[in-house]
C-alpha positions in Angstrom: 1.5 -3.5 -5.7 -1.1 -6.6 -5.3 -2.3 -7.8 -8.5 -6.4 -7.7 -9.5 -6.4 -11.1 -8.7 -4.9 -10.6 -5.5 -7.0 -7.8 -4.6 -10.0 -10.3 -5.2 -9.0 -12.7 -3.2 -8.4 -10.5 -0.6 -11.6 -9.1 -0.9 -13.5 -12.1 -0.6 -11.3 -13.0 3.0 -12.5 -9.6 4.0 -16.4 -11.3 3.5 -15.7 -14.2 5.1 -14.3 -12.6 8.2 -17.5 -10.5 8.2 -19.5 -13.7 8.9 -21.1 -12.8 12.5 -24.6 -13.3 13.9 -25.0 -9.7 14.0 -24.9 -8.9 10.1 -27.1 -11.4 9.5 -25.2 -15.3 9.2 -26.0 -18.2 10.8 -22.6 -17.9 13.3 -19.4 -16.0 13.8 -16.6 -17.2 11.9 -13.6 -17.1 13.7 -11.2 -14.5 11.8 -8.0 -16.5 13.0 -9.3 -19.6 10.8 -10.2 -17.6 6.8 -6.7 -18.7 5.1 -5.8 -17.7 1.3 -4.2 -21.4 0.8 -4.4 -23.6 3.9 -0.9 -24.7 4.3 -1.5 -28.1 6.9 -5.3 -28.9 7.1 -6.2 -28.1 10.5 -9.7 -29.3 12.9 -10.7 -28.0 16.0 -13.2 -26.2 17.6 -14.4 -23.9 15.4 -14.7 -23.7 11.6 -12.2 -23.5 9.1 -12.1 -21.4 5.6 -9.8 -21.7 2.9 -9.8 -19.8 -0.4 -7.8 -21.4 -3.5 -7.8 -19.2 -7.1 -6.5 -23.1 -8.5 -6.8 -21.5 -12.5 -8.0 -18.7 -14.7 -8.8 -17.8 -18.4 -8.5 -15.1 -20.4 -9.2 -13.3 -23.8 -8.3 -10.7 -25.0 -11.2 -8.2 -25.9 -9.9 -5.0 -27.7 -6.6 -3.9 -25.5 -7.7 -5.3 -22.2 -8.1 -8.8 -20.8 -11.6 -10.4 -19.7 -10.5 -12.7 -17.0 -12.7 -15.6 -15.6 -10.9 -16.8 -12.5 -11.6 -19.7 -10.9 -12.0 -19.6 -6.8 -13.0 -22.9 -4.5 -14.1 -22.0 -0.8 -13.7 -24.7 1.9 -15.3 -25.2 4.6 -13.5 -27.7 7.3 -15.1 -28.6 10.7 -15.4 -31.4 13.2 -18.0 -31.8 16.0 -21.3 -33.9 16.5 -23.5 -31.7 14.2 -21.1 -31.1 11.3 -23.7 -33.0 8.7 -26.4 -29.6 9.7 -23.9 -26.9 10.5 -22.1 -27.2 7.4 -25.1 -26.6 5.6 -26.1 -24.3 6.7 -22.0 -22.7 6.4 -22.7 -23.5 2.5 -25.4 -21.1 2.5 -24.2 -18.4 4.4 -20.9 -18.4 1.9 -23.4 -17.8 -0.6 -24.2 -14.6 1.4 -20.9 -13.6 1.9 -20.0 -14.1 -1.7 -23.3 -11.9 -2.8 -22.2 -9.5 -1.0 -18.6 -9.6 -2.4 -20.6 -9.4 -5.4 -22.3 -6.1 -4.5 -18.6 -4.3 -3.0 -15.8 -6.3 -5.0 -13.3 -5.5 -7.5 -14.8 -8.1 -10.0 -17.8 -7.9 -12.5 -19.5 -10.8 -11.9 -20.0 -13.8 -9.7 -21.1 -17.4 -11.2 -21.7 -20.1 -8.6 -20.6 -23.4 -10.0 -21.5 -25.7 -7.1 -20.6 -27.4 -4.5 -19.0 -30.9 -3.3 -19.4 -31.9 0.3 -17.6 -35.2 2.2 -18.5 -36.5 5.6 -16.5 -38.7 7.5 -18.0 -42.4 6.9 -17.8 -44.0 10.3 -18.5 -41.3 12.8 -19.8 -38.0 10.4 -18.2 -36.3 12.8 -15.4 -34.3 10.2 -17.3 -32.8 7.0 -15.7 -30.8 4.3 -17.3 -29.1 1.6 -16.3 -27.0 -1.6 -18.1 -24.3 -3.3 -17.0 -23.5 -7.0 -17.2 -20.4 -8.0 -15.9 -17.9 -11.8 -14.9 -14.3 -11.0 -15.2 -12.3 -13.8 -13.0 -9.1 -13.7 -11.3 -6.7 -16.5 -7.4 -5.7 -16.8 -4.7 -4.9 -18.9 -3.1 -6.8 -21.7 -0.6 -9.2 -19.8 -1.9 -8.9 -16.4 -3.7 -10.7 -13.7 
């Protein structure tokens, strides 16, 4: 049986997949490329999610636990226009994570911010990591 915390993380892959031109995002994420926990850092031709749950809290609030879960999405690409397309990437993760919002197992969604990185001599490899807390509910000793 997957854990809350699993079941949140799996939710949000199931967002990210859903980035396509036709609900609305800027492109179509490539579902081969959303990993829970990039094992090797990979480049290539199309875009590259990874979604790390690096550390939580919790308190205990009268015979449950109020859990604030940290989650970091990254967004890896390469090409000529990485310095715009990411960008524009960061914002439709803010989408997908609204919508997660709206569908997911969790009771609310605090965007923390972001950190981005461009390769110095030829911006041609960009990287950029959006912060976010999930706040969810469960039982006493469980994630």
């Amino acid at each position: 049986m997957a854990t809350i915390r699993k079941t949140i993380i799996n939710e949000i892959i199931t967002e990210l997949k859903n980035i396509e031109i036709a609900n609305g995002f800027s492109y179509d994420q490539d579902d081969d490329y959303v990993y829970d926990w990039l094992d090797v850092k990979q480049l290539g031709d199309t875009t590259v999610l990874e979604v790390r749950d690096p550390s939580s809290d919790s308190d205990d609030e009268g015979g449950y636990n109020h859990n604030e879960l940290t989650v970091e999405i990254a967004i890896i690409e390469a090409g000529d226009t990485v310095t715009t397309s990411i960008r524009d990437k960061m914002n439709d993760i803010l989408l997908a994570m609204k919508n997660f919002k709206s569908n997911g197992s969790a009771s609310r969604v605090i965007y923390l911010g972001d950190e981005t990185d461009f390769d110095r001599e030829q911006k041609k490899i960009g990287e950029s990591f959006l912060r976010f807390v999930i706040e969810y509910r469960s039982d006493l000793f469980t994630i």
